[in-house]
Structure formats: structure tokens, C-alpha cells
N, C-alpha and C positions, 0 to 999 in steps of 0.2 A: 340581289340588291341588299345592301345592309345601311341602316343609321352609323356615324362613325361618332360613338359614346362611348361610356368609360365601361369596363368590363362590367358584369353584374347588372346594369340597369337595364332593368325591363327585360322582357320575355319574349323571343320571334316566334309569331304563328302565323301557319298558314293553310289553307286550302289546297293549294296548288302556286307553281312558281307564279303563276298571274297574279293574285291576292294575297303575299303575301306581307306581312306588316310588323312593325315594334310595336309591342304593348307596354309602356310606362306610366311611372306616375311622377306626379309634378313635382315632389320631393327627389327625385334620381340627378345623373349628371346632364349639364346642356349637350347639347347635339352641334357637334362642329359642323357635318355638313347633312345637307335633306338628301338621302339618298336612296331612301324606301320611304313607306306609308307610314305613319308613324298614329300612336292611340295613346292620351294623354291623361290619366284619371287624373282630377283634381279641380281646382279653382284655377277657373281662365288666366286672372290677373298674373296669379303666381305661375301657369303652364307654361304661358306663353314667354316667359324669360327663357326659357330653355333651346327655344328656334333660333336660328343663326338668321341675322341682319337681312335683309330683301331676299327673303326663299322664295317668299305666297306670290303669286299671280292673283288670285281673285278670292273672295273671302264667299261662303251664302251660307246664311246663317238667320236663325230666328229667335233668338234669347227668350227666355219666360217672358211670359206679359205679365205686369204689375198687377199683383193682385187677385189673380184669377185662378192658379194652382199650387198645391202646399205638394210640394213634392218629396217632402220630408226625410229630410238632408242639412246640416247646417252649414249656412253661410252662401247659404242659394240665392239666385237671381228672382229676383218678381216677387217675394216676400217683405222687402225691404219697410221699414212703419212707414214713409213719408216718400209720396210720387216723387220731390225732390233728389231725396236719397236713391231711388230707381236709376233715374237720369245718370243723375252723376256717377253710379256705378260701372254704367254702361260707355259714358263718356270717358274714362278712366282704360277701361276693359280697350275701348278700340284706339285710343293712344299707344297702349302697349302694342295693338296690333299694327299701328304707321311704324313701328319699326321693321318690321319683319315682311311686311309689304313691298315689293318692287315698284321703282319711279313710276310705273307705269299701272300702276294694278288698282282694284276696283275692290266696291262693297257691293254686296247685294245684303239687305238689310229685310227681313218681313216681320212685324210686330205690328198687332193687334190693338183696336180703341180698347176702353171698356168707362163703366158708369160709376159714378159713385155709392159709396156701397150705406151711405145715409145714416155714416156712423152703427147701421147693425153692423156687427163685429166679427160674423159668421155668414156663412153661406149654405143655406139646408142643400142637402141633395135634390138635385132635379132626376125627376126617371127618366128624361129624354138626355138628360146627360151627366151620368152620375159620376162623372169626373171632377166635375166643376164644385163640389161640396169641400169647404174653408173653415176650419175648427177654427180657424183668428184668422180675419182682415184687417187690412187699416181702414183708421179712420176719414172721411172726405177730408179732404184737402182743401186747405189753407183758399180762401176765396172760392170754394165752387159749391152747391148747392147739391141736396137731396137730390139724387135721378139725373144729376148733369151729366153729358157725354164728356167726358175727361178731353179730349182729342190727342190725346198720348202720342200718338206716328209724328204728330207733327212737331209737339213739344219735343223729342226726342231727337227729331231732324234738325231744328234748329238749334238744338243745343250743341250737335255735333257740327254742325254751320259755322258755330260760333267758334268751333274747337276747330275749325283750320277746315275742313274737311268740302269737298266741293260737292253741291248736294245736286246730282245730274237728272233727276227724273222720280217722280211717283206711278210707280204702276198699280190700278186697280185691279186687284189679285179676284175675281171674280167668281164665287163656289154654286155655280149650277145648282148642286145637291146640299144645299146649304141643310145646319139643324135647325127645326122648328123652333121655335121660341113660345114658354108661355106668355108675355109681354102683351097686353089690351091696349098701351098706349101710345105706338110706335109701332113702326113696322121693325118686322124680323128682318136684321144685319144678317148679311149674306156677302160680305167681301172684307179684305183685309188692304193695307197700303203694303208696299214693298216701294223700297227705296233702292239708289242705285246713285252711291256714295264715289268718289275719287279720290284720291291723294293728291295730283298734282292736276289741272287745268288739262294739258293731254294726257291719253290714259289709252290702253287698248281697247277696243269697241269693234267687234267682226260685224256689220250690219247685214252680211247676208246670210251667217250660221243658222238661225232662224227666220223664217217668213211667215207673214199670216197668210189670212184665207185671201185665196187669188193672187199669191205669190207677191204680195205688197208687202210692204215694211211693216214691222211692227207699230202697234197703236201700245197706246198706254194702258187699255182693259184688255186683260187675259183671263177669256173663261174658263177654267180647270179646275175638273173636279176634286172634292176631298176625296181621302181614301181610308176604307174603315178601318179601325181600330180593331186587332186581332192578337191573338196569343202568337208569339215568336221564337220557333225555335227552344223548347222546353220551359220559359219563363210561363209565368202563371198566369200572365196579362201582359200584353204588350203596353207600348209608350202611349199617353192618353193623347198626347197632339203631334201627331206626326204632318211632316210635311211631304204632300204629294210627288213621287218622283218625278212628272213631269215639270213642274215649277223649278226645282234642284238641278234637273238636266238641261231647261234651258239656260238660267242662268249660268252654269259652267259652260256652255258651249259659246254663248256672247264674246264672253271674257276672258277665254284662256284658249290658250294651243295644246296640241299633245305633246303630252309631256311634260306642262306645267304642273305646278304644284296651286292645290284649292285646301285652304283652309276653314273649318267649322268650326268655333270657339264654344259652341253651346248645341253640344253633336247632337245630344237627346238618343236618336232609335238610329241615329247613322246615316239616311238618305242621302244627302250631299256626299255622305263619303263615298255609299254605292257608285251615286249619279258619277261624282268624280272619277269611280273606278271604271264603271263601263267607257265613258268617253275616251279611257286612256291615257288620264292625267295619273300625277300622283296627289297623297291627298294628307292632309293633318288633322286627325278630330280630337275634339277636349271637350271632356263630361267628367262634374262633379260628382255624380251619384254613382258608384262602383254599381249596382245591379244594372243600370243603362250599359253600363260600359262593359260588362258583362254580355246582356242583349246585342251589344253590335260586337262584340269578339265573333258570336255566335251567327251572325247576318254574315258579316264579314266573311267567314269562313267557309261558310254556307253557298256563297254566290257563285 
């Protein structure tokens, strides 16, 4: 399989002819036709110009959550000063991606609440998850209070609501082995929302690729566990929020046939691209930060 691009861009690697893929960056020439797996370093906004018109079949993807990790990189997602500016980032970001979407293709959307940060400006390390520590936060936001729960999934659902987008369902992403919280005043969050976005009123939707328990249709709570955080293939730490292959594998299996093509705008450690790959789709991931993208040449390869 090859991308049909201009000479020079990007780099084909592979494992074997099964996995094999274009590595480019979002500066190269656009892609006339999807015809391998393609790997995209740079900023979504500007990657995604390079895909040719209705390629994607189904998107799953988890963008940074606002305010919760510095992954230090410039011009990154979830850093943004004002919840506002997150939104709209993000509203922007999957514009680009209704073009590149088929009439018929889907979002899987998973993004995370979080609290106000009460105007501290930082985030000390926690020892139960020393990922989470923030040299600069922003400040609360405009009407909400010290310690309010932001409700962000939904702020973000209905902004994309608003941008055309048909908002088909919330699934409670349910984490069994959720992390402990020091928190005295509230209980410890233990689930995420996952959305399940449309472009057009009909859309492809396989209802019986996956079943629950007792071969019933799916419900809207999916309990599935996290999975830990581990060094990857030579890097020196892996990705600090990775998403669980099972979440990644159902959603492409819902939504796409083999053979389609699944895009990840905000690839992180790759998952969805795996997930994409075992099922026997083809797949497009885009990550800002070159050592992620790095780590998944190296997953990739690997598989």
C-alpha cells in the first residue's frame, strides 16, 4: 500500500507488510488519495488539511483535558488560559474534521470534567499520581467558583451541538480500578463521559458488533478498566493517560467496516491506531509532540 504524495514527504516504515505506514509531518505535501496508514506530527488544525475530502469513516479520539496536563510542547491542546479558548479550539479542530469525514461517519469523543483550580496557579505533585503536577494553570473561570465542578463534557457537547454536529448519545465510560483521590469532600470520580457525535441525522451504526452482558444491546455505562501506565518500547516513560484498548476497539468496531479508514486527531500513545489496526481497518493518527510520535512509530512497528 502506499499514500499517493509528492516525492520526499515523509518516511514509510514498517514492521511487516500488515503494519505498515507513512510517517509525515504536517508541514509536507497533502495526500491525494488514503491509501496506507498514514502518521501525522504536528497540530491537528493544520494536519488535517492534508487528508483528501470524505477518507474517515469514524473518528475516536480523546483530546487533552483543559487544564489538567502540561505536556510541554507549544501550542498544545488543554493548556489554553480561558475554558472558552479550550472549546473553541476544539470546535475549530473538528470542523476541519467534517470535511474529511464521510456522509455517513461518526465521532467518538472521550473527555474528562475537572474542578476549578481556585485561581492557585499550579498543581503540586500528588504521589498517587504524579503526572497530574502543573508549573501554570489557569485561572477559574469567568462565573464559576472555588472547587466548582466545571462540567466541561457537556460544555463542549453542546458547543459542538451548536456547530452543526448531531450529538447521538453519552456513554458513561465506567473505570472499575479507578485512582484513589486525596479529596475529604466529595467522593472519588471514577468515570469519564464519552460522546458519540454525527455529521449527518443518518450515520453508520452496526448494533450488533458489540453486545453486553447476556447478549443485550448495549446500555449507556461501560465498565472498563484503566490500564497502567508503563515505559514503551525504549522511551523513558510512557504516555501519562492512555486510553484503554478495549474502549478504542469497541468504538471502531460500532462504526466502521473493514477496511475503513479511523482517524485520531490527538493520537497521544497510538491506541485507536492499534485498536484500528487489529480490527483491519486503515487508520490516521496526528500528535503534536514528536517524542509521542516517536513512541507510537515504535508501538506501531512493534505490533
Amino acid at each position: 500500500m502506499r499514500a499517493d504524495v509528492s516525492p520526499g514527504s515523509g518516511e514509510l516504515r514498517f514492521g511487516s507488510p500488515q503494519n505498515e505506514f507513512l510517517s509525515i509531518s504536517a508541514n509536507d505535501a497533502p495526500i491525494a488519495s488514503l491509501n496506507c496508514n498514514v502518521l501525522i506530527q504536528g497540530r491537528a488544525n493544520k494536519a488535517l488539511d492534508l487528508l483528501p475530502e470524505n477518507c474517515i469513516q469514524t473518528v475516536v479520539t480523546s483530546p487533552p483535558y483543559w487544564s489538567l496536563r502540561d505536556y510541554d510542547v507549544d501550542q498544545q491542546c488543554g493548556c489554553d488560559e480561558t475554558l472558552s479558548d479550550y472549546i473553541a479550539d476544539i470546535v475549530r479542530t473538528f470542523e476541519k474534521i467534517k470535511r474529511v469525514l464521510n456522509e455517513d461517519g461518526t465521532i467518538w469523543l472521550n473527555v474528562g470534567d475537572a474542578y476549578t483550580s481556585g485561581n492557585r496557579r499550579y498543581r503540586a505533585p500528588d504521589k498517587k499520581n504524579r503526572a497530574r503536577a502543573m508549573s501554570m494553570r489557569p485561572a477559574t473561570p469567568e462565573g464559576l467558583k472555588p472547587k466548582d465542578l466545571i462540567g466541561l463534557p457537556w460544555r463542549l457537547a453542546f458547543a459542538l451541538q451548536d456547530a452543526g454536529w448531531w450529538l447521538r448519545s453519552e456513554i458513561i465510560w465506567n473505570k472499575p480500578n479507578a485512582h484513589p483521590e486525596s479529596v475529604r469532600d466529595r467522593p472519588t470520580k471514577a468515570h469519564e463521559s464519552l460522546f458519540l457525535l454525527s455529521k449527518n441525522q443518518d450515520y453508520y451504526y452496526d448494533i450488533d458488533a458489540v453486545r453486553g452482558p447476556n447478549g443485550r444491546r448495549l446500555r449507556t455505562t461501560w465498565d472498563i478498566p484503566t490500564e497502567p501506565r508503563k515505559p514503551d518500547y525504549g522511551a523513558s516513560k510512557g504516555h501519562p493517560a492512555v486510553m484503554p484498548a478495549t474502549l478504542a476497539e469497541r468504538c471502531v468496531s460500532i462504526t466502521s467496516k473493514t477496511g475503513d479508514a479511523v482517524l485520531d486527531p490527538f493520537a497521544g500513545s497510538g491506541t485507536s491506531l492499534i485498536a484500528a489496526q487489529r480490527l483491519e481497518r486503515k487508520w490516521v493518527g496526528i500528535e503534536l509532540k514528536p517524542a509521542f510520535v516517536k513512541l507510537m512509530e515504535r508501538r506501531l512497528e512493534n505490533w
